[in-house]
DSSP file (Angstrom, degrees, kcal/mol; ACC not computed):
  #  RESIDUE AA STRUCTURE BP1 BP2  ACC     N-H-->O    O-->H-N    N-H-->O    O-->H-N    TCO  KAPPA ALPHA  PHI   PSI    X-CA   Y-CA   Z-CA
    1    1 A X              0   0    0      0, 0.0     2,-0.5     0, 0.0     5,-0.0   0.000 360.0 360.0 360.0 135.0    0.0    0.0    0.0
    2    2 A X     >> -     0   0    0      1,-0.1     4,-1.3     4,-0.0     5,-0.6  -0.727 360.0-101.8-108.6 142.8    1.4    3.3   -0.8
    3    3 A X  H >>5S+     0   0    0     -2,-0.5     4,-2.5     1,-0.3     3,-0.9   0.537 124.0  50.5 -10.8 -60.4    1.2    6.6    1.3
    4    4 A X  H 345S+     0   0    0      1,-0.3     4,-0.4     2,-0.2    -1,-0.3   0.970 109.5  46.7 -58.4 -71.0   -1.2    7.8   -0.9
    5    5 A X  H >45S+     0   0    0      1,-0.2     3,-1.0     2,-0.2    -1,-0.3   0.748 114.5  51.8 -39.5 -28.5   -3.4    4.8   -0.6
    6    6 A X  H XX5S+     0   0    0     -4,-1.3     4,-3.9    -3,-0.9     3,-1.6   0.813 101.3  56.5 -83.8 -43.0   -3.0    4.9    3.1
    7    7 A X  T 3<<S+     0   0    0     -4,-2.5    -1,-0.3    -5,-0.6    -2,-0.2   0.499 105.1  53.5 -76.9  15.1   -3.9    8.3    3.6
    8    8 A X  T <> S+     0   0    0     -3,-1.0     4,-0.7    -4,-0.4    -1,-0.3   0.255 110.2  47.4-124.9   9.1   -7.2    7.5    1.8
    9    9 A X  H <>>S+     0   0    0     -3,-1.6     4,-3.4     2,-0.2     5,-0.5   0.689 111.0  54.6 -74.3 -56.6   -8.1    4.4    4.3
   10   10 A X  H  <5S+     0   0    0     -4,-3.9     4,-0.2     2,-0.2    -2,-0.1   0.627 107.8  37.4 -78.3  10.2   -7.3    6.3    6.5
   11   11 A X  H  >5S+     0   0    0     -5,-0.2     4,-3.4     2,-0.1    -2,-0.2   0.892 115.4  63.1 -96.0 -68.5   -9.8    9.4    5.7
   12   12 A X  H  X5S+     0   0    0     -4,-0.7     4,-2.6     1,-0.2     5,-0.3   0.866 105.8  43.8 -15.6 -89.0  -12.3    6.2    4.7
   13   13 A X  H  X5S+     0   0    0     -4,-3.4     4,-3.6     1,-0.3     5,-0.4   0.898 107.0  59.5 -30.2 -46.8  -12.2    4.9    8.7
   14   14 A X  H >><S+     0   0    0     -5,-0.5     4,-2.9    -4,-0.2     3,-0.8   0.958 103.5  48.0 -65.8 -56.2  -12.6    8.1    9.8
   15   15 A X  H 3X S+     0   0    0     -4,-3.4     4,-2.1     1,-0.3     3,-0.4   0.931 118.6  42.4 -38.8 -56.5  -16.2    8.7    7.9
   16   16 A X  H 3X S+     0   0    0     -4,-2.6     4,-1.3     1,-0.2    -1,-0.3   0.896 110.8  52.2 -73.3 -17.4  -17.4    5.6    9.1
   17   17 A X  H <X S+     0   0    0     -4,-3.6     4,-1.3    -3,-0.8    -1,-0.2   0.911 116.1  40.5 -29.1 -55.5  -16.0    6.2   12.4
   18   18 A X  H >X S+     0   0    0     -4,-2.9     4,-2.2    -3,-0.4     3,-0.5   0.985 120.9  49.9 -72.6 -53.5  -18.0   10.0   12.3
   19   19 A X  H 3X S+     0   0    0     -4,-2.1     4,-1.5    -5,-0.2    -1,-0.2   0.859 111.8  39.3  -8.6 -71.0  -21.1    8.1   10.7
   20   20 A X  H 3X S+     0   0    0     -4,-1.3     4,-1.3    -5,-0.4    -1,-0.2   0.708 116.6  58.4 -97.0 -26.9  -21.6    5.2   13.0
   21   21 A X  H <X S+     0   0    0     -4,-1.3     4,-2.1    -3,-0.5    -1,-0.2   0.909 112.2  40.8 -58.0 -69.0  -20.6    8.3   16.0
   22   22 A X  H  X S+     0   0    0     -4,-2.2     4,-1.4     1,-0.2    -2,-0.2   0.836 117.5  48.4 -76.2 -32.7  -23.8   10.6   14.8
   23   23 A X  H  < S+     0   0    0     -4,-1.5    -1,-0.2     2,-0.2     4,-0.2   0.953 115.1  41.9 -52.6 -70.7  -26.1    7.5   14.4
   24   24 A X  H >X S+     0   0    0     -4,-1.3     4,-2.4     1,-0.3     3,-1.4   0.761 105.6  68.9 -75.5 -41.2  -25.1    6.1   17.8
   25   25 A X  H 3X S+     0   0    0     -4,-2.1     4,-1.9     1,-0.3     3,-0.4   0.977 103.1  47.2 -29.1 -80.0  -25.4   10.0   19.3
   26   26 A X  H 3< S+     0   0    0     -4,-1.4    -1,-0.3     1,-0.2    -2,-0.2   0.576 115.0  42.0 -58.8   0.3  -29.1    9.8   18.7
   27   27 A X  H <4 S+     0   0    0     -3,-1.4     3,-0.5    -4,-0.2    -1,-0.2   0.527 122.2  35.6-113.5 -42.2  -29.6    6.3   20.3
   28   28 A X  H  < S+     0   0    0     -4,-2.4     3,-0.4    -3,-0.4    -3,-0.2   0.897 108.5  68.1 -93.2 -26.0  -27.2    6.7   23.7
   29   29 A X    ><  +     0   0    0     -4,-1.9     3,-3.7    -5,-0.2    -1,-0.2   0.159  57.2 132.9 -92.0  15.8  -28.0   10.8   24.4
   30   30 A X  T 3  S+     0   0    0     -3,-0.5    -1,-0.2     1,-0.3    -2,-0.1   0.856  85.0  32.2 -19.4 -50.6  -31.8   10.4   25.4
   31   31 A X  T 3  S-     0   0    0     -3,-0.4    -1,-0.3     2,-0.3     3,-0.1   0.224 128.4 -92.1-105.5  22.7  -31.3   12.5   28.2
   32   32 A X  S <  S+     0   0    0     -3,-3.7     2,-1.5     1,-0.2    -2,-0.1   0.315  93.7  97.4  84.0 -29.0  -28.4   15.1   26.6
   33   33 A X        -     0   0    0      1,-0.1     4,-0.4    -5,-0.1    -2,-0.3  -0.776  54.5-163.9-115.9 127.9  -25.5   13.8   27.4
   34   34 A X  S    S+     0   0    0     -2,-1.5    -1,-0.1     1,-0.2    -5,-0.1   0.600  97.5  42.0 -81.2   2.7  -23.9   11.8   24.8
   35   35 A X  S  > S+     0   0    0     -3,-0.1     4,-0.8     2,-0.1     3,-0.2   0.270  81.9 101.3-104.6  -4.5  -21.4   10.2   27.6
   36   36 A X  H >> S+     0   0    0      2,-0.2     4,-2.1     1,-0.2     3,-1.9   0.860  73.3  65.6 -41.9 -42.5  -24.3    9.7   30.5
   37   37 A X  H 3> S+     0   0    0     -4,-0.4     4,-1.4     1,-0.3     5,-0.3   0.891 106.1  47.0 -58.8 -44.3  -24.5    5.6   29.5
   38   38 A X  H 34 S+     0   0    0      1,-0.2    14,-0.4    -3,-0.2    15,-0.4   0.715 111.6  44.8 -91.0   0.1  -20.9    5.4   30.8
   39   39 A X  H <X S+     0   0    0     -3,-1.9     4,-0.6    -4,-0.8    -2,-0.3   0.733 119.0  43.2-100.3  -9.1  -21.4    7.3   33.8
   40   40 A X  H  < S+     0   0    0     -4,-2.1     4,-0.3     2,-0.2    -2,-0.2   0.430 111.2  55.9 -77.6   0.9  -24.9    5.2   34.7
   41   41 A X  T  X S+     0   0    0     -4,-1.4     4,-1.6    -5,-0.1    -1,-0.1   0.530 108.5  44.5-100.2   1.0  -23.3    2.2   33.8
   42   42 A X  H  >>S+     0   0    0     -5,-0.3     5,-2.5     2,-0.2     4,-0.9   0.753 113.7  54.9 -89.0 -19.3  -20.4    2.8   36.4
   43   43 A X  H ><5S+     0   0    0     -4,-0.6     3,-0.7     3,-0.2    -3,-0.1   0.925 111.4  39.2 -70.1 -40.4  -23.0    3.7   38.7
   44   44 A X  H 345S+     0   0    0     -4,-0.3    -2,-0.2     1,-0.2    -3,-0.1   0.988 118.3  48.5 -73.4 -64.6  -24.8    0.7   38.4
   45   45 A X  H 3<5S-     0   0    0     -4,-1.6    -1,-0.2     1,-0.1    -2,-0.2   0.548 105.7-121.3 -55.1 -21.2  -21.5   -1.4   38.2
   46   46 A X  T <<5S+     0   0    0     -4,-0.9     2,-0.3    -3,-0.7    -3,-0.2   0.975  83.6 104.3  80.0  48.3  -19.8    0.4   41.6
   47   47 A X  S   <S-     0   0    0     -5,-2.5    -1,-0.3    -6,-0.0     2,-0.3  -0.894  80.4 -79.0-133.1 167.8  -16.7    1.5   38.9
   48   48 A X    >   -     0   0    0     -2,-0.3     3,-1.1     1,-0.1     4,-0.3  -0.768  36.4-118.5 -72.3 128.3  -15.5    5.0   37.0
   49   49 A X  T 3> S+     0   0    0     -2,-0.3     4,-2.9     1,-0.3     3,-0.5   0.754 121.9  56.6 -17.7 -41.7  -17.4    5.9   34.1
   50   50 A X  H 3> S+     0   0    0      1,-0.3     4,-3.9     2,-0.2     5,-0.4   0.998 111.3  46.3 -74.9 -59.4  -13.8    5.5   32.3
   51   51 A X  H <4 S+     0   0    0     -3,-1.1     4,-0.5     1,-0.2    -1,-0.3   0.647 106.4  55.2 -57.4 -23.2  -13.8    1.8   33.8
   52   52 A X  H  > S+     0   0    0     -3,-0.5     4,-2.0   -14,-0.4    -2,-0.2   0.831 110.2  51.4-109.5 -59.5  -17.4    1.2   32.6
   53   53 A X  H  X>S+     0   0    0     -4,-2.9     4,-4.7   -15,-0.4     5,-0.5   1.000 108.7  45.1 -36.0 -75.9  -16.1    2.3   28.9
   54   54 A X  H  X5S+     0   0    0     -4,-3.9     4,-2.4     1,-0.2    -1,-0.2   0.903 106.8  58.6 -59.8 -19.4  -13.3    0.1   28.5
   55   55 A X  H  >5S+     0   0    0     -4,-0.5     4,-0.9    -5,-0.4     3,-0.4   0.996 117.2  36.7 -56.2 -51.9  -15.3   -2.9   29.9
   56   56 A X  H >X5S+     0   0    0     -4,-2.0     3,-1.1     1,-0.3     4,-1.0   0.898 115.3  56.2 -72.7 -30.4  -17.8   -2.1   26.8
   57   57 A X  H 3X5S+     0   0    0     -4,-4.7     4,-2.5     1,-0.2    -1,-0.3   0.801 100.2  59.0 -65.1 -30.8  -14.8   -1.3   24.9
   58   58 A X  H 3X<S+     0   0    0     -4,-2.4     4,-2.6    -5,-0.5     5,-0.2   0.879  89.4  69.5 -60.6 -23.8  -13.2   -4.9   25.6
   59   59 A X  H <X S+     0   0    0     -3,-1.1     4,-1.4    -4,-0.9    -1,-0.2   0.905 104.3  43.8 -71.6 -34.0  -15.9   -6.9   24.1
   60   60 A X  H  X S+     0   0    0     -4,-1.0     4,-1.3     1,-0.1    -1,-0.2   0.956 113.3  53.2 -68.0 -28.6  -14.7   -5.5   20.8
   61   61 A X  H >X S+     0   0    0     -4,-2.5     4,-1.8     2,-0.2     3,-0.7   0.908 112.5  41.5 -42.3 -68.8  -10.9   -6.2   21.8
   62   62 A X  H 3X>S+     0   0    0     -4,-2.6     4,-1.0     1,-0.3     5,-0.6   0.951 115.9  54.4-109.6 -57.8  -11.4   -9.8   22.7
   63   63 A X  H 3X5S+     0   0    0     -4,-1.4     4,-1.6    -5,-0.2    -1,-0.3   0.869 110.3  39.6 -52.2 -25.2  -13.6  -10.1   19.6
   64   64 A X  H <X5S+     0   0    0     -4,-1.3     4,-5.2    -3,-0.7     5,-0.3   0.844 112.3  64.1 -72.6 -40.8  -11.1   -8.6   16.8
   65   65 A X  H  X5S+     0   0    0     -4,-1.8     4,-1.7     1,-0.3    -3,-0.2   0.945 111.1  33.2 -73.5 -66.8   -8.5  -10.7   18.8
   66   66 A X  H >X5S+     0   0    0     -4,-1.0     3,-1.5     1,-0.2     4,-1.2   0.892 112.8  58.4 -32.3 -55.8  -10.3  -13.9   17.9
   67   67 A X  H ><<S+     0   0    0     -4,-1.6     3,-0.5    -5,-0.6     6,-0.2   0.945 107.2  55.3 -39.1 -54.3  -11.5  -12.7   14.4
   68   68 A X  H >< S+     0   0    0     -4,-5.2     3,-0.8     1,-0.2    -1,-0.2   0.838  86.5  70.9 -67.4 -12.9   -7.6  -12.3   13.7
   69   69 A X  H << S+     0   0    0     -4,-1.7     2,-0.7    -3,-1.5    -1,-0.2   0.909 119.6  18.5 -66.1 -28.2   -6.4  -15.6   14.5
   70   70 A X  T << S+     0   0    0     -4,-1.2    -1,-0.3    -3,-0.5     4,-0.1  -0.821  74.3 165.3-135.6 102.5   -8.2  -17.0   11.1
   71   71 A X  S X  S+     0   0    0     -3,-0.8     3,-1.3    -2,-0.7    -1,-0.1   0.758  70.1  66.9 -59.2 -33.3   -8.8  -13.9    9.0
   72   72 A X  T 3  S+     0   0    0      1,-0.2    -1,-0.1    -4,-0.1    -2,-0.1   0.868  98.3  67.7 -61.8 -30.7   -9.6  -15.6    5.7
   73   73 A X  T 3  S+     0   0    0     -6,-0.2    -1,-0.2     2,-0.0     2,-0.2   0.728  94.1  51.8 -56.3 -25.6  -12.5  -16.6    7.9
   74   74 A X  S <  S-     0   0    0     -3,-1.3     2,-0.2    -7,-0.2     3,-0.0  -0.743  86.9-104.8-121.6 164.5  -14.4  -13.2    8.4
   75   75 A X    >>  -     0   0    0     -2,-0.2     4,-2.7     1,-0.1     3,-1.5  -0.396  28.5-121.9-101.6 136.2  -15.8  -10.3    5.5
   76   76 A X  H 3> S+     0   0    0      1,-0.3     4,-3.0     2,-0.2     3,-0.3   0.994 118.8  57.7 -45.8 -42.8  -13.7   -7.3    5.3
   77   77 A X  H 3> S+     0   0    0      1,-0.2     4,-0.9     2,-0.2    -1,-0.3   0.815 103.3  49.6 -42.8 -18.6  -17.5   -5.7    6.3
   78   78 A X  H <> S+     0   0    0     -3,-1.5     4,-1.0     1,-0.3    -1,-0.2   0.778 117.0  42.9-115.3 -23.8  -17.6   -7.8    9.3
   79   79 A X  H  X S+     0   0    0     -4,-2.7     4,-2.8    -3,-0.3    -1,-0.3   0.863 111.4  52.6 -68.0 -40.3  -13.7   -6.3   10.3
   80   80 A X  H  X S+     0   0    0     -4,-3.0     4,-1.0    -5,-0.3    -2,-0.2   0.575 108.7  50.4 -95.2 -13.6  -14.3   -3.0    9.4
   81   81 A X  H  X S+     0   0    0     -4,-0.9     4,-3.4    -5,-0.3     5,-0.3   0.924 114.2  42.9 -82.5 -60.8  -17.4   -3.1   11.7
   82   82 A X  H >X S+     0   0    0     -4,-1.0     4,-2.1     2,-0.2     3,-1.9   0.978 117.8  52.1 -44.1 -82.6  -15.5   -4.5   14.8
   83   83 A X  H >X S+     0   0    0     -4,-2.8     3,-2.2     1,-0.3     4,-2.2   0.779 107.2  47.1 -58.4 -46.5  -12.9   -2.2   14.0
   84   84 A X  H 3< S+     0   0    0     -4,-1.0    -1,-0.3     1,-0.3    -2,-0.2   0.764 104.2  58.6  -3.9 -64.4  -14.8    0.6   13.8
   85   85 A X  H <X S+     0   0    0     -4,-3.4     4,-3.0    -3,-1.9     3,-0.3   0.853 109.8  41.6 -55.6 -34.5  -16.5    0.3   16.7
   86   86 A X  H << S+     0   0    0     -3,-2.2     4,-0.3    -4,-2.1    -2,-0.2   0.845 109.2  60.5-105.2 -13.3  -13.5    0.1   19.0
   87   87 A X  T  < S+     0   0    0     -4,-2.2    -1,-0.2    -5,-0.3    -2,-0.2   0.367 106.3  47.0 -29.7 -18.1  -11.9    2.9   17.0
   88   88 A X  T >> S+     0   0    0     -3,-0.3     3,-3.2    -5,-0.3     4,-2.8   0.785 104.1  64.3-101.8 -50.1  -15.1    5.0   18.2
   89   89 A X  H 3X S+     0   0    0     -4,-3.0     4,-1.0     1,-0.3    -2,-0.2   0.758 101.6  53.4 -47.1 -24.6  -14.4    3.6   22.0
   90   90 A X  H 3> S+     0   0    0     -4,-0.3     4,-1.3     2,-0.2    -1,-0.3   0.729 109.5  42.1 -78.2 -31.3  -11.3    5.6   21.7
   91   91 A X  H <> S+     0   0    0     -3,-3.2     4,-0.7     1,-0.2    -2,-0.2   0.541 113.7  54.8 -97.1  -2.8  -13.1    8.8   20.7
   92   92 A X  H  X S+     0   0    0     -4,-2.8     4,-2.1     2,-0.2    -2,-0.2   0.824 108.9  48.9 -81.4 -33.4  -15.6    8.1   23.3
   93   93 A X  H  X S+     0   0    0     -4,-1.0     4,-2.8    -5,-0.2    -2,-0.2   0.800 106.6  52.0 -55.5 -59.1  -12.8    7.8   25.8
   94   94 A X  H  X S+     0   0    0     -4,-1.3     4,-2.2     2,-0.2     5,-0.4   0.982 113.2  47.4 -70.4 -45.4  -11.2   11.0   24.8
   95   95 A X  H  X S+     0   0    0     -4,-0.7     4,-2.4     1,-0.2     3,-0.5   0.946 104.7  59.7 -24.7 -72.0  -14.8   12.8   25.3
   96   96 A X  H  X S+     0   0    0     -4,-2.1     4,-2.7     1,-0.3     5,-0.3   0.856 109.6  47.7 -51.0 -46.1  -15.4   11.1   28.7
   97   97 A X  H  <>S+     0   0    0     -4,-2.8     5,-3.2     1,-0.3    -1,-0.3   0.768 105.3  48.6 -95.4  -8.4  -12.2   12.8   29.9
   98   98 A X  H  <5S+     0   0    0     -4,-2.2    -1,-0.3    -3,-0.5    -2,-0.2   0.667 110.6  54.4 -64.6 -17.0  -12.4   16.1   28.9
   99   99 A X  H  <5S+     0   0    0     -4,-2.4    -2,-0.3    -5,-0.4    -3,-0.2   0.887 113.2  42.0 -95.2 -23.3  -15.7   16.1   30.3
  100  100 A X  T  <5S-     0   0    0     -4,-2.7    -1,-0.2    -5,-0.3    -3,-0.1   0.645 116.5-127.9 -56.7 -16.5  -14.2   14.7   33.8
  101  101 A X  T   5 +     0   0    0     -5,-0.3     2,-0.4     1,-0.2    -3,-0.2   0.863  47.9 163.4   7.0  91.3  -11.6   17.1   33.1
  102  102 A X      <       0   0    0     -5,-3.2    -1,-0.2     1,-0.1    -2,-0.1  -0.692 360.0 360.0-115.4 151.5   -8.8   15.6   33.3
  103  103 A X              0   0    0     -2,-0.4    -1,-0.1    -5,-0.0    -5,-0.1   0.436 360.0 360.0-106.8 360.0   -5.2   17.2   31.7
């Protein structure tokens, strides 16, 4: 793959990243805040909002990590979804802690 090809994957990832982001926005923000789900599932759970994230964030981790041991096995869609998602847990992440605000 060459630089040029790479820098247009990546620009690719990011849309469905921002996509799948604004979609998801309208589903988890019921009450206005579009990071409230990770601080009522840390309430419920007796953890930090932050801890309550990476739990949700792991089930995509431990899935990709399976997926990769036989690749041939799974649809680029069906990677690009996985990855996606835990690509988004990362910008959910960075949210949750500016809104804790923490530097």
């Amino acid at each position: 793959m060459t630089n040029e090809e790479f820098v247009i994957e990546v620009e690719k990832s990011f849309l469905r990243s921002k996509s799948l982001l604004i979609k998801k926005g309208v589903e988890y923000s019921q009450d206005g805040d579009r990071l409230g789900q990770f601080h009522r599932a840390g309430a419920a759970q007796g953890v930090s909002p932050t801890q309550a994230l990476m739990g949700m964030a792991m089930k995509h981790v431990t899935s990709l990590a399976d997926m990769v041991k036989y690749p041939k096995r799974y649809s680029r869609k069906a990677f690009n979804e996985k990855i996606t998602d835990l690509r988004n847990y990362t910008f959910l992440l960075d949210a949750l802690l500016r809104d804790l605000e923490i530097e």
